[in-house]
C-alpha angles and dihedrals in degrees: 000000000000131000127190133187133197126178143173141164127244133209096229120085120261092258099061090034084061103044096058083041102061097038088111091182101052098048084132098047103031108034119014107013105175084017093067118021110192134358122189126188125230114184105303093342130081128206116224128203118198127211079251104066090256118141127202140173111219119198108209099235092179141338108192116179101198092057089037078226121151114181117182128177117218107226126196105349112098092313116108073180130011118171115179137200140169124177137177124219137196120230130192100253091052103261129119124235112215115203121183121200132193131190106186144148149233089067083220091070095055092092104058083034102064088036087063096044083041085063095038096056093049087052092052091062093042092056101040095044087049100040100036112071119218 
């Protein structure tokens, strides 16, 4: 199984970091805008369409706000096995660290996985450091 891990760290403090992260709702217009280009809601899932015409159904697995910690599950889509986290850390000087992980297989899809994650990470940053203000 691969895992893959991408971080940055992000000029904005946790909380805001947080608050755009667990709005599960508002992943096109909060987090990763052009990245993602819509996200609708049906019951607890959300459908995500990607810049790239990719279209995926998430399962919210947890959303826990003392850990700033979201989890989602991909289910159908090119995945035999997608697990999904995003969490948000403090560090000393203020800013949050963001870290994406991925548990997926097939092992084959790990490249273009962790390119993907590679762009949406850097889009996180640009949003939130553009959007929140200091």
């Amino acid at each position: 199984m691969a895992s893959i891990r991408k971080q940055v760290l992000i000029d904005v403090s946790p909380d805001a970091v947080w608050d755009a992260v667990r709005d599960w709702g508002g992943l096109h217009k909060r987090l990763v805008p052009g990245f993602v280009v819509d996200t609708r809601l049906d019951g607890d899932d959300r459908i995500v369409t990607f810049a790239s015409g990719t279209v995926l159904r998430e399962i919210l697995v947890d959303l826990d706000d003392d850990a700033r910690r979201l989890v989602w599950s991909v289910v159908g889509g090119p995945y035999t096995h997608h697990n999904g986290s995003a969490q948000v850390f403090a560090e000393d000087d203020g800013r949050a660290r963001f870290v994406w992980t991925a548990d997926l297989l097939p092992d084959e899809l790990a490249g273009p996985t962790g390119e993907a994650m590679e762009q949406g990470t850097n889009v996180v940053k640009q949003t939130l450091e553009k959007q929140t203000p200091p």
